[in-house]
MARBA-3410 file (N, C-alpha, C, O; in Angstrom, 1 decimal):
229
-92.2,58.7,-20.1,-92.2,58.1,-18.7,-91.8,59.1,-17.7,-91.0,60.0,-17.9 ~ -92.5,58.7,-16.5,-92.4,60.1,-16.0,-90.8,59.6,-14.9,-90.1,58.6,-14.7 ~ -90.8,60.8,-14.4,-89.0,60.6,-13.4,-89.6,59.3,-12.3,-88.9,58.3,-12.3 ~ -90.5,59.5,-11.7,-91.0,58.5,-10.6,-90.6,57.2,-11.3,-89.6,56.6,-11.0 ~ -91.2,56.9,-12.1,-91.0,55.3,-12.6,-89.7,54.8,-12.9,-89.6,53.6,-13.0
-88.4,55.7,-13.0,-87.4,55.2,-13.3,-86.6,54.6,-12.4,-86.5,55.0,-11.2 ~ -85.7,53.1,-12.9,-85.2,52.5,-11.9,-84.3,53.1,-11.2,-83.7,54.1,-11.7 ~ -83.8,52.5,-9.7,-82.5,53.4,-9.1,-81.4,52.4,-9.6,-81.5,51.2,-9.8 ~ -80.4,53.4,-9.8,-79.1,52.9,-10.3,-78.7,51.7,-9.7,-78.8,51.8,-8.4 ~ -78.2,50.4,-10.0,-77.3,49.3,-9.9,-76.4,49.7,-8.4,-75.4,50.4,-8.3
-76.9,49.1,-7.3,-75.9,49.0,-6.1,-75.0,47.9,-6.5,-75.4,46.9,-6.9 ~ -73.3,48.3,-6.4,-72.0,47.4,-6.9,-72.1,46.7,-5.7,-72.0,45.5,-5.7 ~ -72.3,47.2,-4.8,-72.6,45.9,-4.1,-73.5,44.5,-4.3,-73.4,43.5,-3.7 ~ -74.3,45.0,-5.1,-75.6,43.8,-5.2,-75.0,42.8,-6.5,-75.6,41.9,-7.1 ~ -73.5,43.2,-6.7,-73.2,42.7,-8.2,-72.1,41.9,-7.8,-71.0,42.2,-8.0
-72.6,40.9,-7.3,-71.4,39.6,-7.0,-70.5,39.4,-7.9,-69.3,39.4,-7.7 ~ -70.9,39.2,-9.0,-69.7,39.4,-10.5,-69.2,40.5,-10.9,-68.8,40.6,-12.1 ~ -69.2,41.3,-10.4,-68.7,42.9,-11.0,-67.3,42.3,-10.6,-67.3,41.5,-9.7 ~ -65.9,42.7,-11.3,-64.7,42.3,-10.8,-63.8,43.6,-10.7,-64.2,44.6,-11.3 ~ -62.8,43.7,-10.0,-61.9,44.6,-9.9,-60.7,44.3,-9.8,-60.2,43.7,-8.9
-59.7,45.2,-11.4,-58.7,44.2,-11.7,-57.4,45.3,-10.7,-57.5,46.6,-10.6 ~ -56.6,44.7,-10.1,-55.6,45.2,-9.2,-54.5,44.7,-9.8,-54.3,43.5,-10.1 ~ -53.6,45.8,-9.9,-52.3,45.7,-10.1,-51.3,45.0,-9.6,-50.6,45.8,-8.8 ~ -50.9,43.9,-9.6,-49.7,43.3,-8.8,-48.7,43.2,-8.9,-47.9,42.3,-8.4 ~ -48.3,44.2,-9.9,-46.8,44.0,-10.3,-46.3,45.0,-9.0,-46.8,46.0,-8.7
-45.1,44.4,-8.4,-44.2,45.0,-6.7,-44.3,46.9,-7.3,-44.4,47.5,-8.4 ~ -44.1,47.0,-6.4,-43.3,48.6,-7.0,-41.6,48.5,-6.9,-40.9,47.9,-6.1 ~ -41.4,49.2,-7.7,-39.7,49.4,-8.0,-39.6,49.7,-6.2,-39.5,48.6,-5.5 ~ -39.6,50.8,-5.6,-39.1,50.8,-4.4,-39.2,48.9,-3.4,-38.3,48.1,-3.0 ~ -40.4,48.8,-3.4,-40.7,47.2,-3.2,-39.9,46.3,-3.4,-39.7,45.3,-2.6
-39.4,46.5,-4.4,-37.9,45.3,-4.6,-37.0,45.6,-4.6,-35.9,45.0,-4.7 ~ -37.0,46.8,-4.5,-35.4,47.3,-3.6,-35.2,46.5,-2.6,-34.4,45.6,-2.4 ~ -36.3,47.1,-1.8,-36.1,46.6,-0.2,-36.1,44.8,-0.1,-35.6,44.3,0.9 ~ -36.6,44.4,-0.7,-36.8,42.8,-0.7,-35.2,42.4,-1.1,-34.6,41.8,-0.2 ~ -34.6,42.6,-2.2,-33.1,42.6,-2.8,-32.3,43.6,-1.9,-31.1,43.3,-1.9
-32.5,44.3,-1.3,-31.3,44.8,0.3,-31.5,43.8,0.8,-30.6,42.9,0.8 ~ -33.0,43.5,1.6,-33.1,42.7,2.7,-32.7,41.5,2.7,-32.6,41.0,3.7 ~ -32.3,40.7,1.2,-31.9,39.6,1.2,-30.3,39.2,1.3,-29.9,38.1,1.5 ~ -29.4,40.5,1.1,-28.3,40.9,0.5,-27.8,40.8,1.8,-26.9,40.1,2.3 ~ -28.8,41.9,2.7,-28.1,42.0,4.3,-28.1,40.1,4.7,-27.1,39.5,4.9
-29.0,39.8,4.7,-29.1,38.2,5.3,-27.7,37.1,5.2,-27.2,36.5,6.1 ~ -27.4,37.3,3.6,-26.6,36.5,3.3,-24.9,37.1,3.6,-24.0,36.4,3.3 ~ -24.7,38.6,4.1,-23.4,39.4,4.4,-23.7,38.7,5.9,-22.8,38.0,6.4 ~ -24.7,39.0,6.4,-24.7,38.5,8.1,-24.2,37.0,8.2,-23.4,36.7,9.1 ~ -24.7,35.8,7.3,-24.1,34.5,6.9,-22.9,34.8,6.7,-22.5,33.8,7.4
-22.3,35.1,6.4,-21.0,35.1,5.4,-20.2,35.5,7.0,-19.6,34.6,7.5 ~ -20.2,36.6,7.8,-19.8,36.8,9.2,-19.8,36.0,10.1,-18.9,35.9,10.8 ~ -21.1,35.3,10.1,-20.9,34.3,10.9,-20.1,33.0,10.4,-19.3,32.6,11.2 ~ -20.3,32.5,9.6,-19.6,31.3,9.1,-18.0,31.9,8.5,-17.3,31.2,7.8 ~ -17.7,33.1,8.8,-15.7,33.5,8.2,-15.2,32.7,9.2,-14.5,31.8,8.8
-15.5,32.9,10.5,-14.1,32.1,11.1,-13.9,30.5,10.5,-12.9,29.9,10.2 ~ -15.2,30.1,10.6,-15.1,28.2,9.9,-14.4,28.5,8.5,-13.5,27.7,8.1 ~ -14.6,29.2,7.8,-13.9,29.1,6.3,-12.4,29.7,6.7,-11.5,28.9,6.5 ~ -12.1,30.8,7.3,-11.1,31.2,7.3,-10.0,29.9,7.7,-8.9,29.8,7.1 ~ -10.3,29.2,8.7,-9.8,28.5,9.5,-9.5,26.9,8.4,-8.4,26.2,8.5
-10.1,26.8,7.9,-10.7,25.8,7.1,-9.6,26.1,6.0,-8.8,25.4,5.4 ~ -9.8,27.2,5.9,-8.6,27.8,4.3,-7.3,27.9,4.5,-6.3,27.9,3.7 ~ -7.3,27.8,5.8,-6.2,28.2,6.6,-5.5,27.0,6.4,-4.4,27.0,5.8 ~ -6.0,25.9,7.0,-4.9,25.0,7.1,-4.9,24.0,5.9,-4.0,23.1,5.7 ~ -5.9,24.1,5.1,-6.2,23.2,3.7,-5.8,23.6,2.1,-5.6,22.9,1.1
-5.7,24.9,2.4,-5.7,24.9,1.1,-4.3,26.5,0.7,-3.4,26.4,-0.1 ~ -4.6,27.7,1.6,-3.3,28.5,1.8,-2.7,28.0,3.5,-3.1,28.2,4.7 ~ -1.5,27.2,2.9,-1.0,27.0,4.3,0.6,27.6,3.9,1.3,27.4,3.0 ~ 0.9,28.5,5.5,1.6,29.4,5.1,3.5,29.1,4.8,4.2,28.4,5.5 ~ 3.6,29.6,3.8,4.8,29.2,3.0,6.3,29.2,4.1,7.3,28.6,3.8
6.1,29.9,5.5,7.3,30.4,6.2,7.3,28.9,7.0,8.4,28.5,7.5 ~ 5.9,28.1,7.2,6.3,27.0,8.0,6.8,25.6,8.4,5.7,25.2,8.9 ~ 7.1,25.1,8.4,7.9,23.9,7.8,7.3,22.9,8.8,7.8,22.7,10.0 ~ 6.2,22.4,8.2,6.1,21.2,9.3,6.7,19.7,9.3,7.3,19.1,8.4 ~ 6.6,19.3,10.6,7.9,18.1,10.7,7.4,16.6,10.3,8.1,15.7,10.5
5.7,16.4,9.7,5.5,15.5,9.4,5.1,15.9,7.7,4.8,17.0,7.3 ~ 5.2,15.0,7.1,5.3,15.1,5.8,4.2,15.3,5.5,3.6,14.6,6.2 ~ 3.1,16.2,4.7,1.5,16.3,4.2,1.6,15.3,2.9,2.5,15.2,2.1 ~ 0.1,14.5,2.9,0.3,13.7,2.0,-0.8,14.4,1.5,-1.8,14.8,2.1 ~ -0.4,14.6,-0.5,-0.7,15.0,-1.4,-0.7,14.1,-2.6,0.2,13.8,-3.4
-2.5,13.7,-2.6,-3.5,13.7,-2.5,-3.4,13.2,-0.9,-2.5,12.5,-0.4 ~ -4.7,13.9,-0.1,-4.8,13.1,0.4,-5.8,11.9,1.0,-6.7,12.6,1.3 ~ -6.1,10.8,1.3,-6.1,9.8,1.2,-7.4,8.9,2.1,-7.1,8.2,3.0 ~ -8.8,9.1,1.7,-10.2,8.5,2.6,-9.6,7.4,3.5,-8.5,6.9,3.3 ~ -10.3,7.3,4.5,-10.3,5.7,5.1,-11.2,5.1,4.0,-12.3,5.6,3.5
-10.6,4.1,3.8,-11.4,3.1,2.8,-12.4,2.1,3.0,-12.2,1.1,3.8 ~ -13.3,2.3,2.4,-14.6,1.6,3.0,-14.3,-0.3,3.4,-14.5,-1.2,2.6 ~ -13.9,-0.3,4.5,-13.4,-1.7,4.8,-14.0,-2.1,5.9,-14.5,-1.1,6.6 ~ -14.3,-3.4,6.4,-14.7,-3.9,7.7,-13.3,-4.4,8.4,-12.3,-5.0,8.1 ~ -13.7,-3.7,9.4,-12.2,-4.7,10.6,-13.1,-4.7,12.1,-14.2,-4.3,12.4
-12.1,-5.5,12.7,-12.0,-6.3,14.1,-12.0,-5.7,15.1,-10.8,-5.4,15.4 ~ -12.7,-5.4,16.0,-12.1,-4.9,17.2,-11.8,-6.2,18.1,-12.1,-7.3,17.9 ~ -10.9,-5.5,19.2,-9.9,-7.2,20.0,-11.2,-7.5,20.3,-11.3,-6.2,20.5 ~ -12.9,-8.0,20.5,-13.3,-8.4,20.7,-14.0,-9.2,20.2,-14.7,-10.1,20.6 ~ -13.7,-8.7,18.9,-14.4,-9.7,17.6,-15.5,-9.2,17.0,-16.3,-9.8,16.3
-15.6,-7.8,17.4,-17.0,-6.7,16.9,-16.5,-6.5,15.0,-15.3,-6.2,14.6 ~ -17.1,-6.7,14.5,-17.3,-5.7,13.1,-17.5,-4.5,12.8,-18.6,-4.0,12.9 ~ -16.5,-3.6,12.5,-17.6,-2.0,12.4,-16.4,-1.6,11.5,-15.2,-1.6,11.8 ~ -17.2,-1.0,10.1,-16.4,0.1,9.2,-15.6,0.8,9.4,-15.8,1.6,10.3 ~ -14.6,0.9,8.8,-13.1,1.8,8.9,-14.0,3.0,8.9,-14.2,3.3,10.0
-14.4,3.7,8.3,-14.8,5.0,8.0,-15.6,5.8,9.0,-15.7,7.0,9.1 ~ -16.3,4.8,10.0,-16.3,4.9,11.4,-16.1,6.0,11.8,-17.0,6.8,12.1 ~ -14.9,6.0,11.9,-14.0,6.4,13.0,-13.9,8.0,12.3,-13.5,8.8,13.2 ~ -13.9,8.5,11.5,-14.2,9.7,11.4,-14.9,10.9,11.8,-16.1,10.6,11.8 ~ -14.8,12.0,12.1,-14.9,12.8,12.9,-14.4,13.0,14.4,-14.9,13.3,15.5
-12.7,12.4,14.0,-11.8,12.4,15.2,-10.9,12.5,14.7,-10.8,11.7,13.8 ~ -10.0,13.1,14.8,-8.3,13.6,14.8,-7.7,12.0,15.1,-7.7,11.5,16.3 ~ -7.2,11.4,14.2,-6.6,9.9,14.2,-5.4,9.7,14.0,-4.8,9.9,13.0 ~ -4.7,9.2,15.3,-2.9,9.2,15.3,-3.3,7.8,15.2,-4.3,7.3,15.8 ~ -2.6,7.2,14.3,-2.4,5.5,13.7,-1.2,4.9,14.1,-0.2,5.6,14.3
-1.2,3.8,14.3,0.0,3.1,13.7,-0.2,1.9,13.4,-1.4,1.5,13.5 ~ 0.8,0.9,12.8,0.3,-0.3,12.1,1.3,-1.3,12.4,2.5,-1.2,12.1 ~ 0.7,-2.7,13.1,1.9,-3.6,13.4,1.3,-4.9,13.3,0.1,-5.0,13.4 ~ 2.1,-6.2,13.0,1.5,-7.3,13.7,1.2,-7.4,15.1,1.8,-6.7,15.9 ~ -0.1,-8.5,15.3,-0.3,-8.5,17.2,0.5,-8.5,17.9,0.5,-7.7,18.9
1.6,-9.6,17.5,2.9,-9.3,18.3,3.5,-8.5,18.5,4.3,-8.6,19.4 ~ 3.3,-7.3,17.8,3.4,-5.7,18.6,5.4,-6.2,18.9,5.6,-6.8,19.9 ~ 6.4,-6.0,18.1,7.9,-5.8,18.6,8.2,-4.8,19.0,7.3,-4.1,19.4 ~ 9.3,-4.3,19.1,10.0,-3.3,20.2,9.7,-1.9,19.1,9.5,-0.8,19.8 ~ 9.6,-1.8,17.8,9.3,-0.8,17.6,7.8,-0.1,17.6,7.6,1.2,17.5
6.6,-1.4,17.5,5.3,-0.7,17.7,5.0,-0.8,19.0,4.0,-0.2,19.2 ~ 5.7,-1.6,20.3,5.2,-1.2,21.3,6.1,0.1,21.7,5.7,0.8,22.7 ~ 7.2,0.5,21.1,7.8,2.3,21.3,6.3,3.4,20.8,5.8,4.3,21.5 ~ 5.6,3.0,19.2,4.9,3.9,18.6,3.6,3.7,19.5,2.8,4.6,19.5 ~ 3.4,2.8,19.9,1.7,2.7,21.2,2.6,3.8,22.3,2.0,4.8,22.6
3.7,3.6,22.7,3.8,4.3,23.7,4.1,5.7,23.4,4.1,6.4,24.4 ~ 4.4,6.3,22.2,4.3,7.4,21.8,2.9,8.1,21.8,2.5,9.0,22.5 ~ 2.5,7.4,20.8,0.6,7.8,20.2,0.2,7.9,21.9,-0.1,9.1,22.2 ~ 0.2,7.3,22.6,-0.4,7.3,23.9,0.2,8.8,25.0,-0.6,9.5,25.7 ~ 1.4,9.1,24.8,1.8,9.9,25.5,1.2,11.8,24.2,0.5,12.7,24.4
1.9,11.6,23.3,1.0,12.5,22.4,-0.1,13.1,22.6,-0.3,14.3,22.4 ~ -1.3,11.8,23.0,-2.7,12.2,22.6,-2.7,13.2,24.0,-3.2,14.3,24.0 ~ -1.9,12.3,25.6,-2.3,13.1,26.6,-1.5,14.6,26.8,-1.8,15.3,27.7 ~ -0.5,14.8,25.9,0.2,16.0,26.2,-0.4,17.3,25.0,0.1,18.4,24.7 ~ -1.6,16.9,24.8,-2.6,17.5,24.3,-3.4,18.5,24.8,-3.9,19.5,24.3
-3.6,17.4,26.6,-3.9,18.7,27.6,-5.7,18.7,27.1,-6.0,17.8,26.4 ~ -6.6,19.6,27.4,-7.7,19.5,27.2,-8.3,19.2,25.6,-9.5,19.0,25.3 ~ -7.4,19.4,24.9,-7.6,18.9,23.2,-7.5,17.3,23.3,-7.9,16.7,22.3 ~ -7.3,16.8,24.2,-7.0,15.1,24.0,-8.1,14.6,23.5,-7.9,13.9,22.6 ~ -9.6,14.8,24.0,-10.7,13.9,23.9,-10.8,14.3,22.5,-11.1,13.2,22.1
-10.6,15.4,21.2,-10.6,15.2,20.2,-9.5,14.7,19.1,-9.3,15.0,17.9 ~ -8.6,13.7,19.9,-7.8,12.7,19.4,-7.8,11.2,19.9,-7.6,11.1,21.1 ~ -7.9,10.2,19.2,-8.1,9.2,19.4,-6.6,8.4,18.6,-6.0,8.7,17.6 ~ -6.3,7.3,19.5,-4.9,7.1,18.9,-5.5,5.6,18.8,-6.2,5.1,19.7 ~ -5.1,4.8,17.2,-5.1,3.8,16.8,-4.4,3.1,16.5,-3.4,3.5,15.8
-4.5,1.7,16.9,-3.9,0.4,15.9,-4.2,-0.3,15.4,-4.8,-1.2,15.9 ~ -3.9,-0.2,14.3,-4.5,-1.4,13.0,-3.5,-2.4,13.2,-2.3,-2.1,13.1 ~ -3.8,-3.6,13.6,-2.9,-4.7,13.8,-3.5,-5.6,12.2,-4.5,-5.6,11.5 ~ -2.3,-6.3,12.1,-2.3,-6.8,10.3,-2.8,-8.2,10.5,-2.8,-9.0,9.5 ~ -3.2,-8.4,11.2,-3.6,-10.1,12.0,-4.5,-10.2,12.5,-5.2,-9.2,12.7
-4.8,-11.4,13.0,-6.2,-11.6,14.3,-5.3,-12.6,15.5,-5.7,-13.3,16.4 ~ -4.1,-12.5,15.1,-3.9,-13.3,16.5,-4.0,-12.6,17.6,-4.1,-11.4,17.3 ~ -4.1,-12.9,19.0,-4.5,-12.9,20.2,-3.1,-11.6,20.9,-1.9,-11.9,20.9 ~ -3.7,-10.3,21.3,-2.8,-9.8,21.9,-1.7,-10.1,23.0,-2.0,-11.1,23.7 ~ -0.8,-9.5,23.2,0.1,-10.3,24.4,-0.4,-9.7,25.6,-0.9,-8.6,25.4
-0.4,-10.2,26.9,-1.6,-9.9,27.7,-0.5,-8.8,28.3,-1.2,-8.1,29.1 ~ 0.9,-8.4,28.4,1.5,-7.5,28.8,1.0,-5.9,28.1,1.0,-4.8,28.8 ~ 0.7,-6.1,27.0,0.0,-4.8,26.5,-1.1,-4.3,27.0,-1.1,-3.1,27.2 ~ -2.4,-5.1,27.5,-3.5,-5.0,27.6,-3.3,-3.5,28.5,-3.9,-2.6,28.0 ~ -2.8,-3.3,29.4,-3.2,-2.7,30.6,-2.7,-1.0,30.1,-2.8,0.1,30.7
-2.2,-1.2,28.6,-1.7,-0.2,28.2,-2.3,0.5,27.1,-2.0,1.6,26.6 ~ -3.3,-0.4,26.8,-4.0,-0.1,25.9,-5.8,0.3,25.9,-6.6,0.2,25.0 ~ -5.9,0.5,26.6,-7.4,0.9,27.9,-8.3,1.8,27.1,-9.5,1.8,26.9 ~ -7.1,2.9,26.4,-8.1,4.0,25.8,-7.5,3.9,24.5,-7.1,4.9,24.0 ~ -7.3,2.7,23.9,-7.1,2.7,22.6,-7.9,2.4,21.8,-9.0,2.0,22.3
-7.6,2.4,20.1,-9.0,1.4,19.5,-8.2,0.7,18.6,-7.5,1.0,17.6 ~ -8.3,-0.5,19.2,-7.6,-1.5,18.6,-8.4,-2.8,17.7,-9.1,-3.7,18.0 ~ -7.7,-2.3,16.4,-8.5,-2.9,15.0,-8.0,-4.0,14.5,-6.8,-3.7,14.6 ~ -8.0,-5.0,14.0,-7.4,-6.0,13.2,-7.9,-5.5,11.7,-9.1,-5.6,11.4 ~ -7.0,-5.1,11.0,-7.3,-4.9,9.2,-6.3,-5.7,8.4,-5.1,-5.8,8.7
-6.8,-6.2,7.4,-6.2,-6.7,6.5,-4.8,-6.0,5.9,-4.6,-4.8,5.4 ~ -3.8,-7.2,6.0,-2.2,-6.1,5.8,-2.4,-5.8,4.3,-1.6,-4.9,4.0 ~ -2.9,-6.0,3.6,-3.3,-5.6,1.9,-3.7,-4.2,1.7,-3.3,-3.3,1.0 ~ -4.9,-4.2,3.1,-6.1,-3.5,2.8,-5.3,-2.0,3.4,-5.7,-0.9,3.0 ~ -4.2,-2.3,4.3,-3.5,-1.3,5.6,-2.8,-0.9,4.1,-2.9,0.2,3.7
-2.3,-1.6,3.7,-0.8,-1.1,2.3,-1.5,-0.6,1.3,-1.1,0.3,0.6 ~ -3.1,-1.1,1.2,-3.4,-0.1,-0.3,-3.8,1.0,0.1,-4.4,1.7,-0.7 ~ -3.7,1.4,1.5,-4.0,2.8,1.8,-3.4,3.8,2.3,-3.6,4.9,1.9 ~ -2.6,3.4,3.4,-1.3,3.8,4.0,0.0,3.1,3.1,0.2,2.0,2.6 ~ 0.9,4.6,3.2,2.1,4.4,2.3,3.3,4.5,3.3,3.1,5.4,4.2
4.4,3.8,3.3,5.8,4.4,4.3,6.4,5.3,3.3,6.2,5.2,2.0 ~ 7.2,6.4,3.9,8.4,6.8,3.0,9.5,6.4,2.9,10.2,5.8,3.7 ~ 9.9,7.0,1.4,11.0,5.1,0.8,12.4,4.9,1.9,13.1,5.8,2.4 ~ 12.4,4.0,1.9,13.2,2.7,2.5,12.9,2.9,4.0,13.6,2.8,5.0 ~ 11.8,3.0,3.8,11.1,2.6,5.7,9.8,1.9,5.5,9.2,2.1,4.4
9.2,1.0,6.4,8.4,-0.2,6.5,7.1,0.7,7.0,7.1,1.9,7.2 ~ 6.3,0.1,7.0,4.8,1.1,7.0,4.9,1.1,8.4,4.9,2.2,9.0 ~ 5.2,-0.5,9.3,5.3,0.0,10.3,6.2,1.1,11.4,6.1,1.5,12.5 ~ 6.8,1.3,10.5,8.0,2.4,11.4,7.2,3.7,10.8,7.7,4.1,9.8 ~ 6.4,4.2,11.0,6.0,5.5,11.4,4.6,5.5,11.7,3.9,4.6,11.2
4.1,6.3,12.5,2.5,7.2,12.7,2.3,8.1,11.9,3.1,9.0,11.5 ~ 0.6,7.6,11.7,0.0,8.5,10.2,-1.5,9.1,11.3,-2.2,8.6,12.2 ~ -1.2,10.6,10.4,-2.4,11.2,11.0,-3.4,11.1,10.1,-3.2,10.8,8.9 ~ -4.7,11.3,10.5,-5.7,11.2,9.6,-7.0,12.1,10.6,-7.3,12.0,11.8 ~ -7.4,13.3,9.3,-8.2,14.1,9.9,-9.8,14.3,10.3,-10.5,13.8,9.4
-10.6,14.7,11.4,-11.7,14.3,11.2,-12.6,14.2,10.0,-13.6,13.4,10.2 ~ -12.4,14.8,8.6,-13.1,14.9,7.3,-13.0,13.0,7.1,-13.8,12.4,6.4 ~ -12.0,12.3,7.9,-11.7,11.0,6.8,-10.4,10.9,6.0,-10.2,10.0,5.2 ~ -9.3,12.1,6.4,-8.2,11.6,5.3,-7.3,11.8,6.0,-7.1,12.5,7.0 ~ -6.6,10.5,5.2,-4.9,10.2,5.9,-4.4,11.8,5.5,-4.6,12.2,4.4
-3.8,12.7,6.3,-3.2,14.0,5.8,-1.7,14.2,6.3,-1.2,15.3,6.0 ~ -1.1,13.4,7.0,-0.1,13.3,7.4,1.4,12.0,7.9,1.0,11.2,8.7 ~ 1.9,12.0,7.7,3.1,10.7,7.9,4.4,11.7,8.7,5.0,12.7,8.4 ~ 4.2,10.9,9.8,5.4,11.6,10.4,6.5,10.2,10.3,6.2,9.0,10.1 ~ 8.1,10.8,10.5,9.0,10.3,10.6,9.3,9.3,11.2,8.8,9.2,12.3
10.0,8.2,10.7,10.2,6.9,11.8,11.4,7.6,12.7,12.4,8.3,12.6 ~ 10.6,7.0,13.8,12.0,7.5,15.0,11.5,8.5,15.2,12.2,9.5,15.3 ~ 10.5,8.6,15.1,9.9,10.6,15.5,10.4,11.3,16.6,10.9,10.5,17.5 ~ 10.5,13.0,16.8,11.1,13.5,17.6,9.3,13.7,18.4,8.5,14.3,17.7 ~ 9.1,13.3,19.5,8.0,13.6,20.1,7.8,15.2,20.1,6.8,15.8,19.6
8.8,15.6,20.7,8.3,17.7,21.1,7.8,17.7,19.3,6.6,18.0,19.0 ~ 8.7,17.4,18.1,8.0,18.3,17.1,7.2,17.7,16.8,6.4,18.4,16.2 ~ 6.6,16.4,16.9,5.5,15.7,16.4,4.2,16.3,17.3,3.0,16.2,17.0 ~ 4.9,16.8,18.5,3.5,17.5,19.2,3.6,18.7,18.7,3.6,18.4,17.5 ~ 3.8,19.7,18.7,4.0,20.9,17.7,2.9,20.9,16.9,1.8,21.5,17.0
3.4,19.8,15.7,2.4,19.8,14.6,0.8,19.4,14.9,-0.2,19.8,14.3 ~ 0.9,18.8,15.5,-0.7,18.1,16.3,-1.1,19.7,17.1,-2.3,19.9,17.1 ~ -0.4,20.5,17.7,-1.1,21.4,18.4,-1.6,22.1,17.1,-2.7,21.9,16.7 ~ -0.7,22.8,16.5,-1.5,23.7,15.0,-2.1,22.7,14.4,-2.8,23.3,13.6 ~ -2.3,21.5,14.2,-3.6,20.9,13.3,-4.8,21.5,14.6,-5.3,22.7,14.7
-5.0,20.7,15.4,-6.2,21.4,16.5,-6.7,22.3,16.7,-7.9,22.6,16.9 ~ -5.5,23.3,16.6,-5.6,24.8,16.5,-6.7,25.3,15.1,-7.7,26.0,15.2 ~ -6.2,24.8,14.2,-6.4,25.3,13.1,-7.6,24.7,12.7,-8.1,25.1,11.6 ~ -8.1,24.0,13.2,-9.5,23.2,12.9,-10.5,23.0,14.4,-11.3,22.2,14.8 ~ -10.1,24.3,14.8,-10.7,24.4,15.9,-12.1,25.1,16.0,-12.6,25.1,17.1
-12.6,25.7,15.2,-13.9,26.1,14.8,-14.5,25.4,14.0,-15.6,25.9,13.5 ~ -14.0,24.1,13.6,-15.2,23.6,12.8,-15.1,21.9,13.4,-15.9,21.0,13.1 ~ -14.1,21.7,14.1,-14.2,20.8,14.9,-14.4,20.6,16.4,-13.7,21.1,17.3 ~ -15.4,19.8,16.7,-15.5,19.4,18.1,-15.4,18.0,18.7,-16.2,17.2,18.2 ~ -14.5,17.5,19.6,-14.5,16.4,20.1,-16.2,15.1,19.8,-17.3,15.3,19.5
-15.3,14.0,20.1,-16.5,13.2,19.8,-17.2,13.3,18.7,-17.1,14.4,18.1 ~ -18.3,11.8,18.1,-18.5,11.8,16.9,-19.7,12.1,16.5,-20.2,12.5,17.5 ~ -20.3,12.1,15.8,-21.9,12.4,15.2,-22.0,11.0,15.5,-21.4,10.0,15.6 ~ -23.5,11.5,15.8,-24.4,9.9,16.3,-25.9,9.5,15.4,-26.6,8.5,15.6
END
């Protein structure tokens, strides 16, 4: 057969099924850089989120041995417990609510006597000697009853949140220290939801503010006024 007659070689282009196998395994350098790049990401995380941990560690869990605070820390400490109560208007709304606010408490019958209208007028002067930290403290009363407030309080109680809870429900959660009545003291309770503090009956206002400034202080990067909506 002569040279003329012979076919021209196979264009690979004309060969839709011809395949071509490619290597996809990364290259070593290739996952280097992918494993730095991801390493750097998560050191840049870690920078930005130290002050919230530090701060966080700070007052929860290494709190420093030289300081003696003047309300007692309660250990465990203690959820608001999933309960319904009253506001003076007759609304419904879950104890647990109220979290994500710095919570000065106190606890009395409506009739409010000479020593819970002293602790309303404490909680009240506290929250304002707070100074621009006030709007992330809210001061409460759990009243043990639903009777009808005395209308002498009303005008004093404006920026309060005033709850009616069951006196069972106030005792299986809140504790006094021994040989004092639940009502003779204010209990703090932190924006997470826990009772974390009982201060003194008969409190000395200057140290009970003290302690309220370093809680704010110290939960001041991962806390901000007002609640999630």
């Amino acid at each position: 057969m002569s040279k003329n007659n012979q076919s021209p070689p196979p264009n690979e282009l004309d060969q839709p099924l011809a395949m071509t196998v490619f290597d996809m395994t990364p290259a070593p350098d290739t996952e280097r850089r992918v494993r730095n790049g991801r390493l750097k990401m998560i050191f840049v995380l870690l920078i930005c989120a130290a002050p919230v941990i530090a701060s966080y560690l700070t007052y929860y869990v290494f709190r420093p041995e030289g300081r003696r605070n003047y309300g007692e820390l309660i250990d465990p400490q203690q959820p608001l417990p999933a309960v319904t109560v009253l506001r003076a208007d007759g609304t419904a709304v879950e104890l647990p609510s109220l979290k994500d606010q710095w919570l000065l408490v106190s606890v009395a019958p409506s009739n409010c006597p000479a020593v819970c209208e002293q602790n309303l007028y404490l909680q009240r002067q506290l929250r304002e000697s707070m100074g621009r930290e006030k709007m992330r403290v809210d001061w409460v009363w759990l009243r043990t009853d639903e009777e009808p407030i005395s209308e002498r309080l009303s005008p004093a109680l404006t920026e309060a949140t005033v709850l009616a809870m069951s006196a069972n429900e106030v005792k299986a959660w809140l504790k006094p220290a021994p040989g004092q009545t639940i009502e003779d003291h204010l209990y703090v309770v932190d924006p997470l939801g826990n009772w974390m503090m009982r201060f003194p009956a008969m409190l000395d206002a200057k140290k009970a503010r003290k302690d309220l400034e370093h809680l704010l202080k110290a939960s001041s990067s991962w806390d901000r006024e007002g609640r999630e909506r």
